[in-house]
Every structure is written in C-alpha cells, then in structure tokens.
N, CA, C and O atoms as a GROMACS GRO file, in nm:
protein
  324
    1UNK      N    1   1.187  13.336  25.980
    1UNK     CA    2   1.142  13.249  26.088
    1UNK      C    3   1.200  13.111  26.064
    1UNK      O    4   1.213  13.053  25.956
    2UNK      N    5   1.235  13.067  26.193
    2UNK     CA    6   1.323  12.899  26.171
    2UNK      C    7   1.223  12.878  26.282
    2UNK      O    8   1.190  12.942  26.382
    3UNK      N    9   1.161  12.682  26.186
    3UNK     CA   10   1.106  12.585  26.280
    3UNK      C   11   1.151  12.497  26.306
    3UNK      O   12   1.179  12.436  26.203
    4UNK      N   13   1.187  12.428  26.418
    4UNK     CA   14   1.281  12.359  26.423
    4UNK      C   15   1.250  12.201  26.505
    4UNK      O   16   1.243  12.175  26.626
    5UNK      N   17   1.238  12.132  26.408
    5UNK     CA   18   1.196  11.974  26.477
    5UNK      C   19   1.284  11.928  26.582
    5UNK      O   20   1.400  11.961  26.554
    6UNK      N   21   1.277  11.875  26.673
    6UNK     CA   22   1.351  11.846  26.773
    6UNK      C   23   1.374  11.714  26.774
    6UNK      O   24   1.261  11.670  26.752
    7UNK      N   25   1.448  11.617  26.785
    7UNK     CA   26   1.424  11.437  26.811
    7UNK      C   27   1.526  11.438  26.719
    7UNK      O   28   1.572  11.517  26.637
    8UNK      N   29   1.555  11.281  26.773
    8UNK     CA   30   1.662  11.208  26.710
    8UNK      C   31   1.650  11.142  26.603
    8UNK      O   32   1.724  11.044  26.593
    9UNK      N   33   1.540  11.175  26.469
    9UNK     CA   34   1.490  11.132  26.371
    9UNK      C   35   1.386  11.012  26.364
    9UNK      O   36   1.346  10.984  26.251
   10UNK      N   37   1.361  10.975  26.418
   10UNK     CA   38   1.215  10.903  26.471
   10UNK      C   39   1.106  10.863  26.393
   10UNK      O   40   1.040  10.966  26.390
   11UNK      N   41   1.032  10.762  26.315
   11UNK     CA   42   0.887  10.826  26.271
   11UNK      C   43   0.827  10.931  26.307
   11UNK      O   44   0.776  11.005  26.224
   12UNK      N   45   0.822  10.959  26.452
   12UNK     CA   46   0.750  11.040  26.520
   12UNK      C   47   0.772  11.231  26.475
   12UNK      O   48   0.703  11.331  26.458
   13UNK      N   49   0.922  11.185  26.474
   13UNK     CA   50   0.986  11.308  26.449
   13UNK      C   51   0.971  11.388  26.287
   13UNK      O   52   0.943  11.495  26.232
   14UNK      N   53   1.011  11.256  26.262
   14UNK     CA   54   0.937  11.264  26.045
   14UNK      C   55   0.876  11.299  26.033
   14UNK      O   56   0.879  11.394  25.955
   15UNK      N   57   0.717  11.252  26.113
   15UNK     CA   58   0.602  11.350  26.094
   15UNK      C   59   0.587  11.480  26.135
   15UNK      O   60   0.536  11.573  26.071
   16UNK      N   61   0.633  11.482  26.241
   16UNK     CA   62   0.645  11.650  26.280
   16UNK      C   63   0.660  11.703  26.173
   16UNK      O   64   0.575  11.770  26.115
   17UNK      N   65   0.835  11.665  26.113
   17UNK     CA   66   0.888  11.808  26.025
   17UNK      C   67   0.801  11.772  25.866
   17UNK      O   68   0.836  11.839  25.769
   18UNK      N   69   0.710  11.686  25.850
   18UNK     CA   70   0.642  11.669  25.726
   18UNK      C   71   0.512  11.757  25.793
   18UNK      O   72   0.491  11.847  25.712
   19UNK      N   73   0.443  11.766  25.873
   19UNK     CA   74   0.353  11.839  25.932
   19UNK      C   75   0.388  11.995  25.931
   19UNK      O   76   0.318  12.069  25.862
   20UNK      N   77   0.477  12.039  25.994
   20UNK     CA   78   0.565  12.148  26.009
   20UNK      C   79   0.570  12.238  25.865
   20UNK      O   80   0.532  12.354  25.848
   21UNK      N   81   0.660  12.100  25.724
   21UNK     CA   82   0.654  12.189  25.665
   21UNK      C   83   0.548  12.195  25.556
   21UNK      O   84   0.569  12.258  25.452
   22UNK      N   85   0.413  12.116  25.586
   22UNK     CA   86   0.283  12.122  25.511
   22UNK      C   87   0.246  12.297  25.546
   22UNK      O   88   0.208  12.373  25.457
   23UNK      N   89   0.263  12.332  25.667
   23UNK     CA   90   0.196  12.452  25.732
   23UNK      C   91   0.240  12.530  25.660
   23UNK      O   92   0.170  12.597  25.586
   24UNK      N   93   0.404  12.541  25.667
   24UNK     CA   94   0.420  12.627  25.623
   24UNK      C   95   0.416  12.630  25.432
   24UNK      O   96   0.436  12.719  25.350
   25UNK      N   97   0.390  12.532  25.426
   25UNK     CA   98   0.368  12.582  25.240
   25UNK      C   99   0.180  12.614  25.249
   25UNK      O  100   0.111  12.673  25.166
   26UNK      N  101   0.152  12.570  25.337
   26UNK     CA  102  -0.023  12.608  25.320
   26UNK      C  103  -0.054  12.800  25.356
   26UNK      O  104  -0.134  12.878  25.303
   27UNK      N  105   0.057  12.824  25.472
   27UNK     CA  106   0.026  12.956  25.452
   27UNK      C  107   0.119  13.058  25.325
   27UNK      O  108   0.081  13.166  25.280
   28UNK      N  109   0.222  12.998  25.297
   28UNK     CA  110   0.304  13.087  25.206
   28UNK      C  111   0.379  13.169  25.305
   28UNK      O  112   0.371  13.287  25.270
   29UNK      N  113   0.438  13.158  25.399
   29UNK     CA  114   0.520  13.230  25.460
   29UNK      C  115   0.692  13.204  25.474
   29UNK      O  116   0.730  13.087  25.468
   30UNK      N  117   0.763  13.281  25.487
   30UNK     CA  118   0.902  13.289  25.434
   30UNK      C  119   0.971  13.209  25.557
   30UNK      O  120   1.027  13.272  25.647
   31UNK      N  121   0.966  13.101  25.557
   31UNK     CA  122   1.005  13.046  25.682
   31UNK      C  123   1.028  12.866  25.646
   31UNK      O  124   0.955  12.798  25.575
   32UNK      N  125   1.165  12.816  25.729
   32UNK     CA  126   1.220  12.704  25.711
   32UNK      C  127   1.204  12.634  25.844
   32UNK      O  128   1.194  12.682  25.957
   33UNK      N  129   1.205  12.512  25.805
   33UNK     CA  130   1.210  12.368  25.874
   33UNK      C  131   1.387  12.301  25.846
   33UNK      O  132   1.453  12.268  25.747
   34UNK      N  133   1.414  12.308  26.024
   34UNK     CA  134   1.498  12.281  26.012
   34UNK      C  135   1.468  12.157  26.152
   34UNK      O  136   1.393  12.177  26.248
   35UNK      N  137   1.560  12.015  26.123
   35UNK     CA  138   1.602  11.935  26.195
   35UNK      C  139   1.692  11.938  26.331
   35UNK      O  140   1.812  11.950  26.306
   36UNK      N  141   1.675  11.932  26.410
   36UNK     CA  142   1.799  11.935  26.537
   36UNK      C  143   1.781  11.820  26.570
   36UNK      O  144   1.667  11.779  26.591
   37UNK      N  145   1.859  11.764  26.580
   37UNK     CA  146   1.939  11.616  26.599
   37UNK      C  147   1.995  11.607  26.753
   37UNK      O  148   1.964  11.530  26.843
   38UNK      N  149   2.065  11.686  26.750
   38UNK     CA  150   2.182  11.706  26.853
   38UNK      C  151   2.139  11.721  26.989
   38UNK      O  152   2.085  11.820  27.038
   39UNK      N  153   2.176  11.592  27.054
   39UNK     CA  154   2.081  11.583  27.198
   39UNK      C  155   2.101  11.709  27.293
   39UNK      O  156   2.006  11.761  27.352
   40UNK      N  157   2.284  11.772  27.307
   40UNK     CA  158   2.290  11.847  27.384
   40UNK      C  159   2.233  11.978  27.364
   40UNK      O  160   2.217  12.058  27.456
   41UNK      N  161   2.192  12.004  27.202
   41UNK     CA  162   2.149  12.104  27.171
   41UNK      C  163   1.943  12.129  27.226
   41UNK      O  164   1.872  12.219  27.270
   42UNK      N  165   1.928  11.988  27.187
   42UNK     CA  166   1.801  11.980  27.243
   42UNK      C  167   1.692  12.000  27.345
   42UNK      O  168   1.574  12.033  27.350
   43UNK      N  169   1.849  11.942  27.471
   43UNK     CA  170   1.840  11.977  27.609
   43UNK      C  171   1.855  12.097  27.652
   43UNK      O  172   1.780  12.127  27.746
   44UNK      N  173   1.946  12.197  27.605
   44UNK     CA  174   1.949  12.271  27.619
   44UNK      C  175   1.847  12.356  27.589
   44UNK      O  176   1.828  12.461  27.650
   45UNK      N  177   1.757  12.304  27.469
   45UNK     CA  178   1.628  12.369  27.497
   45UNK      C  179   1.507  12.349  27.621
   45UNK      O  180   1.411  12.421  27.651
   46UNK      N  181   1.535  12.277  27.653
   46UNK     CA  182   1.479  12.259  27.726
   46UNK      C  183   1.328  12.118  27.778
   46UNK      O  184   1.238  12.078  27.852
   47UNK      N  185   1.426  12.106  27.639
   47UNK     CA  186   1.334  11.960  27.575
   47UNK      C  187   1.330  11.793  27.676
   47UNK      O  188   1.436  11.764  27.731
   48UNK      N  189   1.248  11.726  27.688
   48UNK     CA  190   1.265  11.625  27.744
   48UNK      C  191   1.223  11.509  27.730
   48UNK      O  192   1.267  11.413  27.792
   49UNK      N  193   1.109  11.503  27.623
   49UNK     CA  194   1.050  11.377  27.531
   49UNK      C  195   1.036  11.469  27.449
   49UNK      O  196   0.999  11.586  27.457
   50UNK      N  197   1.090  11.365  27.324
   50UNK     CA  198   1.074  11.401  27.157
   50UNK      C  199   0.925  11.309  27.104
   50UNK      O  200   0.885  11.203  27.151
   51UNK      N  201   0.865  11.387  26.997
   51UNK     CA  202   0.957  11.478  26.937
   51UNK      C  203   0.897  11.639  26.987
   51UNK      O  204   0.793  11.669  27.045
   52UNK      N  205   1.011  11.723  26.938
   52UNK     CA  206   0.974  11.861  27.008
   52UNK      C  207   0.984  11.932  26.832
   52UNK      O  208   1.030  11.894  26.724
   53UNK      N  209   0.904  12.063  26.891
   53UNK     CA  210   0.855  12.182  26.775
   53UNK      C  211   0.927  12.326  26.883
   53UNK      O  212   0.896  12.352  27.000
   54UNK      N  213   1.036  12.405  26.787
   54UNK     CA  214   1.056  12.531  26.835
   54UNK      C  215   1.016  12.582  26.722
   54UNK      O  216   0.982  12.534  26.614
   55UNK      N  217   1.030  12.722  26.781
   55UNK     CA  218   1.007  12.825  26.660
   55UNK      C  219   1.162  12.942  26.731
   55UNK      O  220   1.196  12.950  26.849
   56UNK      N  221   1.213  13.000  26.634
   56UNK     CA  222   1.355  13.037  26.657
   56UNK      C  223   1.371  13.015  26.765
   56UNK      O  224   1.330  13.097  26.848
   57UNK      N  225   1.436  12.896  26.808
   57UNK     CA  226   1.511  12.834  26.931
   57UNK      C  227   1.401  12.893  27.039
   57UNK      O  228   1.453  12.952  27.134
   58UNK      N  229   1.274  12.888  27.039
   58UNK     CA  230   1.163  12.867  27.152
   58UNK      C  231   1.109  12.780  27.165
   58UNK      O  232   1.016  12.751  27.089
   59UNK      N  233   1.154  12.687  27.289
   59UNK     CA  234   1.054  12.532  27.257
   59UNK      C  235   0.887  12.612  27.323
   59UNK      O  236   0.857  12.683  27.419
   60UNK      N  237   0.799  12.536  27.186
   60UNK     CA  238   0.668  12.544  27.182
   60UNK      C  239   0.611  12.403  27.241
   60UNK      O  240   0.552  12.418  27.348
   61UNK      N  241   0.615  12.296  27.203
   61UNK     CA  242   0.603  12.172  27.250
   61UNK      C  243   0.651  12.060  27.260
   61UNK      O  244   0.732  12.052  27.168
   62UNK      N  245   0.650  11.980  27.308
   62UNK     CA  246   0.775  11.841  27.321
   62UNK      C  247   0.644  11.738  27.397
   62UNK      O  248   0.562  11.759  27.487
   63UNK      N  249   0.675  11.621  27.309
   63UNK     CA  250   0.601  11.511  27.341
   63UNK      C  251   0.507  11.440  27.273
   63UNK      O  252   0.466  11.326  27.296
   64UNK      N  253   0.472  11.525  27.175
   64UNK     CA  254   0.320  11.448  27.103
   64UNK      C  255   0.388  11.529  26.911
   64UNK      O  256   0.474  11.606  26.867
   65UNK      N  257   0.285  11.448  26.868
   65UNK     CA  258   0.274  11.538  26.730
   65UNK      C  259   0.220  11.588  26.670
   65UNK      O  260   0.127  11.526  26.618
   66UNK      N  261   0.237  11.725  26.635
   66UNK     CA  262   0.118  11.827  26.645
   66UNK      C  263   0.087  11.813  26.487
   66UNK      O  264   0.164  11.784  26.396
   67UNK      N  265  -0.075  11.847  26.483
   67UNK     CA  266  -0.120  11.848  26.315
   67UNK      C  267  -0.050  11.992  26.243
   67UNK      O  268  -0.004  12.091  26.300
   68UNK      N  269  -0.062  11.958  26.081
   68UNK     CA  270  -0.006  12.100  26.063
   68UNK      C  271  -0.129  12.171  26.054
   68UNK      O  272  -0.143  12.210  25.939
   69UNK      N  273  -0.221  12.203  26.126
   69UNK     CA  274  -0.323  12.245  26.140
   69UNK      C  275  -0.295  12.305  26.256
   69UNK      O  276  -0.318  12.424  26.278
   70UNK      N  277  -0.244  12.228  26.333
   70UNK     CA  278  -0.250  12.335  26.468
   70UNK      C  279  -0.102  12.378  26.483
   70UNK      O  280  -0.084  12.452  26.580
   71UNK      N  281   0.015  12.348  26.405
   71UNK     CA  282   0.119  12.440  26.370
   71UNK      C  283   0.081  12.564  26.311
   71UNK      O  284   0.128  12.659  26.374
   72UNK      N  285   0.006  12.599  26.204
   72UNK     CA  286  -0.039  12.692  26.134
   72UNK      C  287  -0.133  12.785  26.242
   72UNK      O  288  -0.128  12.908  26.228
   73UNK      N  289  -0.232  12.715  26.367
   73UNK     CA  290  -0.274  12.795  26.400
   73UNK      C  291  -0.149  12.872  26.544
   73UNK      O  292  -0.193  12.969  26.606
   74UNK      N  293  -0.038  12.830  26.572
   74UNK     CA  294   0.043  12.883  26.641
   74UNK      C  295   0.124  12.961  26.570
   74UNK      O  296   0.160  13.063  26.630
   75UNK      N  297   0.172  12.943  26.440
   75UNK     CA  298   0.187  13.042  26.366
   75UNK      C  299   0.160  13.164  26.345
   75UNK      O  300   0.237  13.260  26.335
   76UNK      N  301   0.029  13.158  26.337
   76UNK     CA  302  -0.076  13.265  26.339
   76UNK      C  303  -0.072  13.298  26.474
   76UNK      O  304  -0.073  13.421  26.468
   77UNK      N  305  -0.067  13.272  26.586
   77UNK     CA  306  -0.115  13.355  26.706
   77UNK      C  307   0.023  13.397  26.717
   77UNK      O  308   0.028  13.503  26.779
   78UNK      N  309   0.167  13.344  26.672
   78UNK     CA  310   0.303  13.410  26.690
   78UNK      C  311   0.285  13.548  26.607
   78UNK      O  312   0.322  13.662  26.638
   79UNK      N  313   0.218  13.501  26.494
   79UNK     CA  314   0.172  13.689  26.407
   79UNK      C  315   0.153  13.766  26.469
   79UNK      O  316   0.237  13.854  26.488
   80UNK      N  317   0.028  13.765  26.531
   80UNK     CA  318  -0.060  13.820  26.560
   80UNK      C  319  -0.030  13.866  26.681
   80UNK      O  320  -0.097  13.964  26.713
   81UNK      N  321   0.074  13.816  26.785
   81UNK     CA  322   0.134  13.884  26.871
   81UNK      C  323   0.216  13.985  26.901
   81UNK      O  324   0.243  14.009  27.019
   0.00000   0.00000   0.00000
C-alpha cells in the first residue's frame, strides 16, 4: 500500500505526511508514505486545495489535515472492504 501526501511541501502538508506516517507505524502495516510534489501530477489526481491524502493514486481527501487517527480509521475501512 502507497500513501501519498499531496501539496507542494507546506507546514500543512508536513503534517499530513507526519500524521500519515504516525498511522501507519501505530497499526504495523506494510505500507509507505510517499510525497507528491508535482503539481501536474496532483491535478491529475484530481486534487484542488492542498494538502491532499491518496491511498495508491486514490484521492481520499484534499483540503484540511486529517489526524492520524482518522487516517488509521480509513485505513481500516480500506481493509475491511
């Protein structure tokens, strides 16, 4: 599994991928935090205010910054699906 911070490096964005990858060391699951920078790549997600959270190239949210509390619980409902 790839998570993937979205924004142009930001405070905002910092926290994401420090949030992001709290979750994932809190559950122990085999899965990386990765940065996307790259505006056209961004847009192409479909992104339009940073900072944004995908999970393998699925934008999940864009705009705010999510706790790693409620990363972990989208995590879990991506399981569980």
């Amino acid at each position: 599994m790839t998570i993937q911070v979205l924004g142009k490096g930001c405070p905002k964005c910092q926290m994401l991928a420090r949030n992001a990858q709290q979750a994932v060391e809190s559950m122990g699951i085999d899965a990386s935090v990765e940065k996307v920078t790259d505006m056209e790549t961004i847009t192409e997600m479909g992104m339009l205010v940073t900072p944004g959270l995908a999970i393998d190239n699925e934008l999940i949210q864009s705009g705010r910054i999510l706790s790693s509390e409620q990363i972990v619980r989208i995590l879990r409902e991506r399981s569980e699906a």
